[in-house]
N, C-alpha and C positions, 0 to 999 in steps of 0.2 A: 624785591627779591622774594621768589615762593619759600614756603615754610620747610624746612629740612624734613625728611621724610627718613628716620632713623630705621633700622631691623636689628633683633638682638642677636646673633648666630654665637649659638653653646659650641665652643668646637672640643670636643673627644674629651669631655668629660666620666670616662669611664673606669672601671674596677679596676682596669692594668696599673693606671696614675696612685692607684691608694693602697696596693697589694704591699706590706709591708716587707723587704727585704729585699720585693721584688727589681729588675735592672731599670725600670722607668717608674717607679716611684716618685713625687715630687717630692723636691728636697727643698726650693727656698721658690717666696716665701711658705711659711709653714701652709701645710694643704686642705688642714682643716678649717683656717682662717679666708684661703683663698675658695676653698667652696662656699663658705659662707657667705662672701662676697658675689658670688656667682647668683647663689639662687636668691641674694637681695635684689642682685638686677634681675634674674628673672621675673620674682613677685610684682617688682616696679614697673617691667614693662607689660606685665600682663593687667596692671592699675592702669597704667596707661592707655590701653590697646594698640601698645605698638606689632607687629609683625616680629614673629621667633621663629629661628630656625634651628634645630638639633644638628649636630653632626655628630654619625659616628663612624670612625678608622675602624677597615675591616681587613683584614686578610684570609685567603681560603684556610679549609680546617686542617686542624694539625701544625700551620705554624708556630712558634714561637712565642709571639706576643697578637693581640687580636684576632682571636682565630676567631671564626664565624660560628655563633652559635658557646663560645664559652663564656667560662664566667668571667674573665678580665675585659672580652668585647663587650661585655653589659655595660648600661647607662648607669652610674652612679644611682643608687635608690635614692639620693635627693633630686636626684634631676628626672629618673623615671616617674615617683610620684606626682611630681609636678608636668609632667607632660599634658600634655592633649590634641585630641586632633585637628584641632585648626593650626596647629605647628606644624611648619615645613620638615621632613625628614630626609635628611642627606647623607647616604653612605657612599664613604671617597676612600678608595686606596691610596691613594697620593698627598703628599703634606697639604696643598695646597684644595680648598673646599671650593674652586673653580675647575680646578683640572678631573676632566670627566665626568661631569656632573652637570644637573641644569638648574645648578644654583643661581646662576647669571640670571636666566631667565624666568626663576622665581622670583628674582630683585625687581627685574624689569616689569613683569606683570604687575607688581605691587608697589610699581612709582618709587623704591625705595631708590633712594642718593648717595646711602651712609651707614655703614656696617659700624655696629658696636661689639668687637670680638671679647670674649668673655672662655676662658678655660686651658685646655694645653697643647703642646707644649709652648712656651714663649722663645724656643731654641728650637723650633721643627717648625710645626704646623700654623701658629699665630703668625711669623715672621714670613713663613710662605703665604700667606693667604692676606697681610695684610698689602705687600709687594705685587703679586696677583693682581689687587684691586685695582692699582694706579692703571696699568692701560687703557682699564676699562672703563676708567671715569668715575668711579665710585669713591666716595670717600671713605677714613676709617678710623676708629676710635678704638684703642685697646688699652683694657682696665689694668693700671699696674698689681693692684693688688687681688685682683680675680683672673692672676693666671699663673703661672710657674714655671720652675725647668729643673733641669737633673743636673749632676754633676758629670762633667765630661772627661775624656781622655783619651787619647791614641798616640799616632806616630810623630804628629808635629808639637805635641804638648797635652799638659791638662789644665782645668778652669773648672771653680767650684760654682755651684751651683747660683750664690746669689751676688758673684762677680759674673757669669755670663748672664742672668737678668737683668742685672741692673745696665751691665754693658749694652746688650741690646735694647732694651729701654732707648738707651738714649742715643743709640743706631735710628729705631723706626720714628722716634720723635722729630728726626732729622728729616725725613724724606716724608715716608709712608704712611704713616698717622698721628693723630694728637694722641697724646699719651696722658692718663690722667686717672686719679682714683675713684672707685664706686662713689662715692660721696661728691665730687666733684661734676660725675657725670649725672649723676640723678640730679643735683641742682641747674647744669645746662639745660636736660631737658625738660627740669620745670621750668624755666626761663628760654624757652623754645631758641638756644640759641645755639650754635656751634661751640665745642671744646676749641679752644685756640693752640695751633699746630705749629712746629715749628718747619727750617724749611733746611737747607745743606748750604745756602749761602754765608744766612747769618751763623749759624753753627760751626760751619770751617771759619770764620771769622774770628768766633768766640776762642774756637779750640787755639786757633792762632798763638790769639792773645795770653790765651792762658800757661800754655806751656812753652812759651817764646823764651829762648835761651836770656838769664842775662847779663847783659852788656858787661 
């Protein structure tokens, strides 16, 4: 079996996510804990020399939230300082950091097999893009505790912020990625080995059993 061939992708790491008061703020887990998480793996993978990719959500100027050229579209200043130019830069309108983009084809140039998603939202953009991945062959790794989500609400109901992570957590651990913390994943890829993933069989199995009425 060849050697897993990881890429770190930053996704929308930016000023909107930390704007205090702001409607997308990270709310759980806490977001100065999960930056710090972020740019652990950053450092780690640039020890490494694994392949990094930035993303950043833009929207034309004057929107609402990412408008091009504002200060909420900006790179978090832990992730801008830490930039450089041998990282891939990918600006995506769409949750998803495949759709419109030739991020595909930065992977594929670079023998990558295995996306390690690192930043926000864990309710938008991680869950789109780790879903994204499966067509395409690609594997995916996303850090529980270097990423986050907001508190939600509309017409069908509401769900607080670290009842929809955790919920989805263990949505993508089912299908779409291995799900695992910074510390977990740094020691995989010292141990050049794969995070271990779960799959929807055994997990509809498990959920079965767990919440089977009883007798």
């Amino acid at each position: 079996m060849s050697e897993l061939r990881r890429a770190l992708v930053i996704v929308d790491v930016q000023n909107e996510y930390f704007a205090v008061g702001g409607p997308l703020e990270i709310q759980y887990p806490d977001r100065n804990e999960s930056l710090a998480n972020i740019t652990r793996a950053i450092d780690f993978a640039e020890e490494t020399g694994m392949p990094i990719a930035v993303v950043q959500h833009q929207h034309p100027a004057g929107a609402p939230v990412f408008a091009e050229g504002s200060e909420g579209w900006e790179l978090h200043p832990e992730i801008s300082s830490r930039r450089k130019d041998s990282w891939k830069h990918v600006i995506k309108s769409y949750a998803s950091v495949f759709a419109g983009t030739d991020f595909e084809a930065w992977l594929r140039e670079n023998q990558v097999d295995s996306i390690t998603v690192v930043g926000y939202m864990t309710n938008n953009c991680d869950l789109a893009s780790a879903s994204a991945a499966e067509p395409l062959g690609f594997g995916v790794e996303l850090l529980s505790d270097a990423s986050g989500a907001i508190h939600l609400a509309n017409e069908l109901g509401q769900v607080n912020a670290q009842q929809l992570h955790e919920t989805l957590l263990v949505l993508v651990h089912s299908n779409f990625a291995a799900v695992a913390t910074t510390n977990d994943w740094v020691r995989a890829v010292e141990a050049g080995i794969a995070l271990p993933k779960g799959d929807l069989g055994s997990s509809a199995m498990h959920g079965r059993a767990t919440f089977a009425p009883v007798a």
